[in-house]
Every structure is written in structure tokens, then in C-alpha cells.
ChimeraX commands (.cxc) that place a marker at each C-alpha (Angstrom):
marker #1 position 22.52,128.09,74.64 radius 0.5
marker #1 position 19.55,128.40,77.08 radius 0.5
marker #1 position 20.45,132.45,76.84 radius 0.5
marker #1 position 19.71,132.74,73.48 radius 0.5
marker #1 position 16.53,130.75,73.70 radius 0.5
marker #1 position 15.81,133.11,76.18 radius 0.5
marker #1 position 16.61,136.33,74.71 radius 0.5
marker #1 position 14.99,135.07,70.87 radius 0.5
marker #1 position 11.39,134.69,73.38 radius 0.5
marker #1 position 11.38,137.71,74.86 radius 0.5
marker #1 position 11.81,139.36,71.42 radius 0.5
marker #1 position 9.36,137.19,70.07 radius 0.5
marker #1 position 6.96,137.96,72.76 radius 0.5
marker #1 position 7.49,141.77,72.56 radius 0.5
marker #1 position 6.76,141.60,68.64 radius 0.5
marker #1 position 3.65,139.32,69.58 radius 0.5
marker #1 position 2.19,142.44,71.81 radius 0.5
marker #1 position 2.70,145.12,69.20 radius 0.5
marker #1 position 0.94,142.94,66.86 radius 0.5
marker #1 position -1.76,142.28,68.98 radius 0.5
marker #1 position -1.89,145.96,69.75 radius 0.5
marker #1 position -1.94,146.70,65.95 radius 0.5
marker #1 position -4.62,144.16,65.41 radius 0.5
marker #1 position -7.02,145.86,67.93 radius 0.5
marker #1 position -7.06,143.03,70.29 radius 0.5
marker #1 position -8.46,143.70,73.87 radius 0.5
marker #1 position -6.13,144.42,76.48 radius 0.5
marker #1 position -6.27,140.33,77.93 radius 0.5
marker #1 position -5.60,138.98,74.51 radius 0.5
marker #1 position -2.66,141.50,74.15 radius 0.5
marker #1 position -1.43,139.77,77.42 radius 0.5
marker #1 position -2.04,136.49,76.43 radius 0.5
marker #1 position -0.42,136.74,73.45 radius 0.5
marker #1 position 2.79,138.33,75.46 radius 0.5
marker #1 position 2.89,135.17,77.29 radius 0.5
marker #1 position 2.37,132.94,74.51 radius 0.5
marker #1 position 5.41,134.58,72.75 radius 0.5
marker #1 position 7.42,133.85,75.81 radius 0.5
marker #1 position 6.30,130.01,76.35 radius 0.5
marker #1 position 6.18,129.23,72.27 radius 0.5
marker #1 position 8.00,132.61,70.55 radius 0.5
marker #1 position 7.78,132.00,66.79 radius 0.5
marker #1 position 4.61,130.06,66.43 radius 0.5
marker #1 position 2.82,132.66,68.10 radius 0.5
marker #1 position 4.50,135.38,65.31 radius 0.5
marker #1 position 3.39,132.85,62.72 radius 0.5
marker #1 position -0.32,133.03,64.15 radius 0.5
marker #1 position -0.44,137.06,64.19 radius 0.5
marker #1 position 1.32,137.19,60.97 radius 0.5
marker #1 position -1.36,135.06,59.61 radius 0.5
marker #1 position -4.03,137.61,61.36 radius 0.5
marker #1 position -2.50,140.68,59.79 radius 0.5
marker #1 position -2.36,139.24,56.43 radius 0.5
marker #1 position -6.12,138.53,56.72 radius 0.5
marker #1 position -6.68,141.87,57.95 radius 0.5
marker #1 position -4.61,143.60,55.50 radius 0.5
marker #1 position -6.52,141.61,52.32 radius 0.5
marker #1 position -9.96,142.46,53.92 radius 0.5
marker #1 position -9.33,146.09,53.74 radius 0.5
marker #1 position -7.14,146.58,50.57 radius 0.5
marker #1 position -3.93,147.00,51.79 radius 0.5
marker #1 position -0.56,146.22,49.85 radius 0.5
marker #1 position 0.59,144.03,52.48 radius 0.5
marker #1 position -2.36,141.65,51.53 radius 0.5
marker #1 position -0.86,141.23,47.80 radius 0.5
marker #1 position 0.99,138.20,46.43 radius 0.5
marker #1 position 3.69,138.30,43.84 radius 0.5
marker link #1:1,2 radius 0.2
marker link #1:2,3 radius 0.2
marker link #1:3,4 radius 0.2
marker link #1:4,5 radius 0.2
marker link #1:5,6 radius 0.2
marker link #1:6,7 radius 0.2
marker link #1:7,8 radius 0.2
marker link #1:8,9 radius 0.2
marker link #1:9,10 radius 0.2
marker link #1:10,11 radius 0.2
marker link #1:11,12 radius 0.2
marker link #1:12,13 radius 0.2
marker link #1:13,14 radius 0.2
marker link #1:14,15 radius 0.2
marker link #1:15,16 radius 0.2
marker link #1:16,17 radius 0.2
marker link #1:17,18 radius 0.2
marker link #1:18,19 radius 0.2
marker link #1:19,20 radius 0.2
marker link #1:20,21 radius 0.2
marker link #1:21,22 radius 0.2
marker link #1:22,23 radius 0.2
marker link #1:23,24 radius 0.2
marker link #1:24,25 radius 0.2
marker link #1:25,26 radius 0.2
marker link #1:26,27 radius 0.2
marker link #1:27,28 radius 0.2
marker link #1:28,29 radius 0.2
marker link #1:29,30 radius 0.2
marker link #1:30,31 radius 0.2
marker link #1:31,32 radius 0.2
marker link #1:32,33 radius 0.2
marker link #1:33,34 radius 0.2
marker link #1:34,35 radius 0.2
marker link #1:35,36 radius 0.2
marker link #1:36,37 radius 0.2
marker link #1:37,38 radius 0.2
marker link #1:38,39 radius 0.2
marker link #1:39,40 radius 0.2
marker link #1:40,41 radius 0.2
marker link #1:41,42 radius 0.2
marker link #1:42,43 radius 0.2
marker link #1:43,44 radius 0.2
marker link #1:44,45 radius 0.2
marker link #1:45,46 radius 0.2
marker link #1:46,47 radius 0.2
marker link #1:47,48 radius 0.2
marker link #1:48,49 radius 0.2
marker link #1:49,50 radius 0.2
marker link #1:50,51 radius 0.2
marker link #1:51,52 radius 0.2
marker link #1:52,53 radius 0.2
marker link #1:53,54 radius 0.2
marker link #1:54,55 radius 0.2
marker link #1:55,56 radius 0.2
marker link #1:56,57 radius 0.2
marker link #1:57,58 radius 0.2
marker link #1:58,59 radius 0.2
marker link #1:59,60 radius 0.2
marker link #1:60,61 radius 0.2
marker link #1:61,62 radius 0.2
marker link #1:62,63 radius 0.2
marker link #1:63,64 radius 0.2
marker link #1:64,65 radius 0.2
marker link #1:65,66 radius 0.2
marker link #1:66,67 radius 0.2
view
């Protein structure tokens, strides 16, 4: 059981540092964010998702677009 917690936050944590790397954070929030996804994994993802969404709508993006 505690393996798969494991495993699921260190995934969670990588995605969380692409994100953050995608978002144009600075290198310290890139690493705080890395932790974050280790210590709280998806609520951290929900946080960035929430970021990117914002970003995507202020520039015009499709990902910013609701069905």
C-alpha cells in the first residue's frame, strides 16, 4: 500500500516540475513545486492545472475553451 502512495507522488511530483517548467516559473518555484508534489501529489497537479488553464485563456489557446 505505502508503495503505491509512494510511486503515485513521485509521478505526481515529476508532472508538477514540467508544469512549472512550462509555466515559466523560476528555477526555486520549479523546486518547490517538486517537493510539494512529493509531500501532497495531486493537489499540487490541481493547482498547476488551474495555472495553465489561466494561462492558456489569457493568450487564446484551445486548451482555455469550454465545451
Amino acid at each position: 500500500m505505502m508503495e503505491a502512495y509512494l510511486v503515485s507522488n513521485v509521478a505526481c511530483s515529476i508532472i508538477c516540475a514540467k508544469w512549472a517548467l512550462d509555466l515559466g516559473f523560476s528555477q526555486t518555484r520549479q523546486t518547490l513545486f517538486l517537493i510539494g508534489g512529493l509531500l501532497f501529489g495531486p493537489l499540487v497537479l490541481l493547482i498547476l492545472y488551474v495555472y495553465l488553464i489561466n494561462k492558456a485563456k489569457k493568450e487564446g489557446q484551445p486548451g482555455a475553451k469550454f465545451i
